[in-house]
Steps between C-alpha positions, in 0.01 A plus 500: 500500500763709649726706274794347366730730654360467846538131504878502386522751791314293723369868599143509699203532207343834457140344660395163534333524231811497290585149586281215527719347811411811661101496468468148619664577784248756572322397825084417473269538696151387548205485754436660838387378848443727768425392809176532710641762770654675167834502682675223253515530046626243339590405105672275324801561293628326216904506429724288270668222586910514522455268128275727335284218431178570709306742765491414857295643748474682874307680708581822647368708717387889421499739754111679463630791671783524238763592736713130507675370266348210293592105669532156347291262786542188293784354339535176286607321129103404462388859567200569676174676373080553567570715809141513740494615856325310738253694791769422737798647331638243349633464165392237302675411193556237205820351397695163399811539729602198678385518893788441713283263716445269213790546283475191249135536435429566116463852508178665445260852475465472883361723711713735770444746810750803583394549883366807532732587781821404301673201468563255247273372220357137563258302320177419585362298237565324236346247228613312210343681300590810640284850522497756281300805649419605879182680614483665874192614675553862630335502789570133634776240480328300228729397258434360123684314204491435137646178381459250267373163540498158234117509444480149568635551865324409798696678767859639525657191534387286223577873308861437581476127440363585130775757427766283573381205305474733216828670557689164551318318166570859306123515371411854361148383319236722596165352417251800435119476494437916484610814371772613549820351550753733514563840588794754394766277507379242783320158386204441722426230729481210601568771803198680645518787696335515812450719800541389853512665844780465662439351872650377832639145464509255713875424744663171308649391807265643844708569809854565312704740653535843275658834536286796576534586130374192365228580214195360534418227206299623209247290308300604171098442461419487146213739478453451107522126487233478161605804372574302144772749251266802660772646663733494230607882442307616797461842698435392886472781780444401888244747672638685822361269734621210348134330480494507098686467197391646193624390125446496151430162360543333168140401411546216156197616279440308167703497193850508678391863613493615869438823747606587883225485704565637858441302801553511894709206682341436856831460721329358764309243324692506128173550374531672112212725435445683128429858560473595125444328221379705160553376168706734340681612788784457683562579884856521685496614906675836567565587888297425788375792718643564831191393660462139282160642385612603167645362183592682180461329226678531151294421231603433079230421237570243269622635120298458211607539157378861486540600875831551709482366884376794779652506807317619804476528912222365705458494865323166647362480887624132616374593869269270502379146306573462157357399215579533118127655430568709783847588410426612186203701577723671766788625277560872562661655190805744630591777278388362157460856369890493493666410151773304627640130603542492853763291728277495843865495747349553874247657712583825715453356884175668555348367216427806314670476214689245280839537337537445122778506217368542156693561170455909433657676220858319492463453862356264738410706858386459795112598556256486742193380484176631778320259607228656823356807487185545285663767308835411430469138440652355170737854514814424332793732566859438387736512782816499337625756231782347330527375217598119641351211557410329835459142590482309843339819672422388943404742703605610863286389789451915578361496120684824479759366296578243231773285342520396138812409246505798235684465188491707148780501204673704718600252790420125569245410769616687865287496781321852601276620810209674403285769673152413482399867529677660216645209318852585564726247404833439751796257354624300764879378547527196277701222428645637215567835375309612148656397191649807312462520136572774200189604301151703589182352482171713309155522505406468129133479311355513176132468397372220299275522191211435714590796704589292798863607676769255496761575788868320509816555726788574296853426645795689356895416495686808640610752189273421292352841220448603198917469423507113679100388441537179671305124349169444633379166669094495453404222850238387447338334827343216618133380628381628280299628763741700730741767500816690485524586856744381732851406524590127308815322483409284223413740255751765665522873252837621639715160396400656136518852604825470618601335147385885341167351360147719611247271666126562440258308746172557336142408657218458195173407475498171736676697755386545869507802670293676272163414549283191332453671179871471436493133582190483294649675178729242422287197619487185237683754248843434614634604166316838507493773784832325683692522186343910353598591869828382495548600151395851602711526845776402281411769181498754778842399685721473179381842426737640806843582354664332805366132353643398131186339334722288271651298788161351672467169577145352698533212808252327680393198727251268501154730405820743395643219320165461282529864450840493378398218260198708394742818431735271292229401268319901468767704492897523385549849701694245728858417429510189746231321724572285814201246610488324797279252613263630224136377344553447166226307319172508727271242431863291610501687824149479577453161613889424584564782749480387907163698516267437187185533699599881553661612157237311262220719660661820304678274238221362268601361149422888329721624762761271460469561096541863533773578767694190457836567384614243373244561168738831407868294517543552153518859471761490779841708383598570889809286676334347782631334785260230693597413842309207674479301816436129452337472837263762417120367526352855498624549129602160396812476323339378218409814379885615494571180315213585235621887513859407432441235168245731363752756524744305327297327288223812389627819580678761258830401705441131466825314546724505158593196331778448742246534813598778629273777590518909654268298791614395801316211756648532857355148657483440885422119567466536869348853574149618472287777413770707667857439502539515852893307524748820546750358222227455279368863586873586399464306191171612386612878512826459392323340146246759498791738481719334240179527308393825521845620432557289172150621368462860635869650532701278282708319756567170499598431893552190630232250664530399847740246524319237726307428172823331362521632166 
């Protein structure tokens, strides 16, 4: 994507955003740790491999005062990732590295230990099925583990036993007797996952002479042995003193359908308690209060066909016995006057408040919550005033300060400190530098026929006016319920910005941030409200002499997707459409997609006949390009295959007698619902570009050449 001239040059490109080498490069970072003095931050970064071919990841360690510089603490080919401090210090993490100690050993997700007075990394347990995710009790040394188990295991070692023998006979069958069985772009089961505590073991040989830094062995207690597929997909959280684990838990109800009920995991005893159970309902554990005597609780309603899902905060004493009558008669309601979805993040130390992200307005802040005090209880106030989104928010053990990643369109995620007083936001040194690109970024709204606003972002390439308008890109986004709000690499505005094309990131009806009566508006009318908004945003934008209204073209992805497919078949404003992992005839998608239980609720056979796109192909005049993942379960990729013969085969640009057609079908056997492989990241914008420039500014440039044509 860089200029011509610069490559011939081999001169530096203007912004990484100018060359597609250049963004991949582009260090990542995710999570944050901090730990329990508040002395120590780590994250995990993300960099590309010397190939190009894939993402491997370290941990580094932030200084909170944000006077060091930023350090790499782990180092390896198989990356290391879920990053939890223990109550000791030490740093627990996950990775697949070989251990030196047992260097021919197949290697595995095993679990490792950074001292917390230095040293080297070591392992201190491992499984053949490895673990996946680590919880630590804050105020003790108890230590906890997700992994998965072959249901019909009886212990760890007939687990491994079973693995082999169906590693070494190369069986795959999965033999299902529930709903469902697969997720995104995983296949479920036979696997389980299960939760276990992990424990002292016992010495293998008693009486053999060790060094003084010998680590003690390490044993796991399954704690969830019955637990069934009820884990699958699961939100687990440890309570300070390390006496209870809380979840959400996959509850099978009849036809194929299912909720998350919440229950409580006895540590001790491995006794499994329901705490709330309500048809209709679903219930997922936010933090534990400092004190163990408090749970939030997040709760979702189920959809109906006329009703969108609430979201909403409860508080629920577990200081003393439980019951599920009792439970549910107990549930406080926390700030349910507030029109928002929250993300409960962390309690302040005294227990006074709780820490929240919710989306706001093309944002996502931090807010707290008050939780004592007659008067101010349920209080919401909004910490930070930026207009950026936080995630991964911990809080210092003085609870005057707090530590979050923050990203907007502006920059990728960073780590900040923030002052719990006045919401002051501090970057700290990072591992990488902010990207620099060449554009501005707007605040842009419209109002709807309804009367209801319609707000966007709208990017813009450098020069562009009234003598240079520049081609708009309408994005339309994902969910559908969510919004344009934070940074994204996959669906990145400045690769496209810096081509001269105007990006417009809209959020209509469906949208979060807004309040449930914008979700509500476009509920079970998918074809209504979401497209008159966007229709509207985009009326008003093309109206600016800076954008040329006869060089638009409209992408999206997966709900984005639908609505690109929609906007082919309503309108022919658009002079191309891209498509990716897109719905395109419902009543198809209903029953086929990974999660049928959920999407059937809202999608009933009326619904399906009057938003489903695929009913409108043959008024189609637009060039459309469908890009799909063959991996992808979420939108399976039978709905690209139907999207692209109906194209061909219906549409006003059917293909000619010699089968050629102005459409275009990039096809990814082996990625998913994302393309997540860098050279297929490469690929999949370097298409999107030859498109857009053959259909919007008459330029017929060449396709990436990995595709071999």
């Amino acid at each position: 994507m860089a200029s011509p001239d610069a490559e011939t040059l081999g001169e530096k490109p203007e912004t990484p955003f100018h060359d597609l080498d250049h963004y991949l490069a582009i260090p990542r970072v995710a999570g944050l740790a901090l730990s329990p003095d508040g002395s120590r931050l780590v994250t995990t970064v993300a960099t590309l491999n010397a190939k190009g071919t894939e993402y491997g990841t370290a941990l580094w360690e932030l200084d909170p005062a944000g006077q060091k510089r930023a350090r790499r603490i782990t180092r390896s080919a198989k990356g290391e990732a879920g990053a939890v401090f223990a109550a000791s210090g030490e740093l627990y993490f996950t990775s697949a590295r070989p251990d030196p100690e047992t260097p021919d050993a197949d290697p595995v997700k095993a679990l490792w230990v950074l001292p917390a007075d230095g040293g080297e990394a070591r392992v201190v347990l491992t499984r053949a099925g490895g673990v996946s995710a680590l919880l630590a009790a804050k105020d003790t040394g108890a230590l906890f583990v997700s992994a998965a188990v072959l249901a019909g295991s009886t212990d760890e070692d007939d687990d491994e036993e079973r693995r082999t023998a169906r590693k070494d006979n190369k069986v795959a069958a999965i033999l299902h007797s529930g709903y469902p069985v697969r997720y995104w772009d995983a296949d479920l089961g036979p696997a389980q996952p299960r939760l276990f505590a992990v424990e002292p073991g016992e010495e293998r040989e008693p009486g053999r002479p060790t060094t003084v830094d010998a680590a003690p062995p390490l044993q796991l207690r399954n704690l969830t042995p019955d637990a069934g597929a009820g884990l699958r997909d699961a939100e687990s959280v440890v309570s300070p003193d390390g006496k209870t684990i809380y979840s959400s838990f996959a509850k099978p109800l009849a036809r194929a359908n299912s909720r998350s009920v919440l229950v409580a995991i006895d540590v001790a005893s491995g006794t499994r308690i329901v705490l709330l159970d309500t048809e209709g309902m679903s219930y997922f554990p936010g933090p534990v209060s400092p004190d163990s005597r408090t749970l939030v609780v997040l709760s979702e309603s189920d959809t109906t066909p006329e009703s969108a899902p609430q979201v909403r905060l409860h508080l629920l004493d577990v200081s003393g016995p439980v019951s599920a009558a009792a439970s549910a008669a107990a549930l406080v309601p926390l700030a349910h006057g507030w029109d928002r979805w929250p993300r409960p993040a962390a309690w302040l130390p005294d227990g006074s408040a709780l820490l929240v992200t919710a989306d706001e307005d093309g944002a996502s802040p931090v807010f707290r919550i008050s939780v004592s005090g007659d008067d101010d209880a349920g209080q919401v106030t909004r910490l930070t005033a930026d207009t950026a989104a936080y995630t991964d928010v911990v809080v210092a053990p003085d609870g005057r300060t707090a530590y979050a990643l923050r990203s907007s369109y502006e920059f990728p995620p960073e780590a900040v400190r923030i002052d719990l007083a006045g919401g002051d936001t501090v970057r700290l040194p990072a591992p990488a530098e902010r990207p620099h690109y060449q554009g501005s970024l707007e605040r842009v709204e419209t109002t709807a026929a309804d009367g209801a606003r319609v707000p966007a972002y709208l990017a813009l390439p450098d020069g562009a006016s009234a003598g240079r308008p520049a081609p708009l890109l309408l994005w339309i986004h994902g969910g559908p319920l969510g919004s344009w709000n934070a940074w994204t690499w996959r669906w990145n505005p400045w690769l496209l910005v810096a081509q001269g094309y105007a990006v417009l990131l809209p959020d209509p009806a469906l949208s979060t941030g807004y309040g449930q009566h914008h979700i509500q508006r476009g509920w079970g009318a998918w074809g209504k409200a979401p497209f008159t908004d966007l229709m509207a945003i985009t009326d008003a934008v093309v109206q600016r002499p800076d954008i040329d209204e006869t060089r638009a073209a409209a992408m999206g992805g997966s709900f984005g997707g639908y609505m690109a497919n929609w906007v082919a078949g309503h309108t022919d404003r658009f002079k191309a459409i891209v498509t990716h992992a897109s719905l395109w005839a419902l009543d198809q998608f209903g029953p086929t997609t990974d999660a049928a239980q959920y999407w059937l609720k809202e999608m009933t056979a009326q619904m399906a006949l009057e938003n489903s796109p695929h009913l409108h192909v043959e008024n189609i005049s637009t060039p459309m390009l469908v890009i799909h993942g063959d991996k992808d379960y979420r939108v399976p990729i039978g709905e690209g295959l139907r999207l692209w013969y109906e194209l061909l085969s219906k549409s006003l640009l059917a293909a000619d007698e010699n089968g050629e057609s102005e459409h275009r079908f990039l096809y990814f056997p082996d990625e998913n619902h994302w393309i997540l492989q860098p050279q297929h990241a490469k690929v999949w914008y370097g298409v999107v570009e030859h498109f857009l420039a053959r259909n919007l500014l008459d330029k017929d440039l060449p396709v990436p050449a990995e595709l071999g044509l």
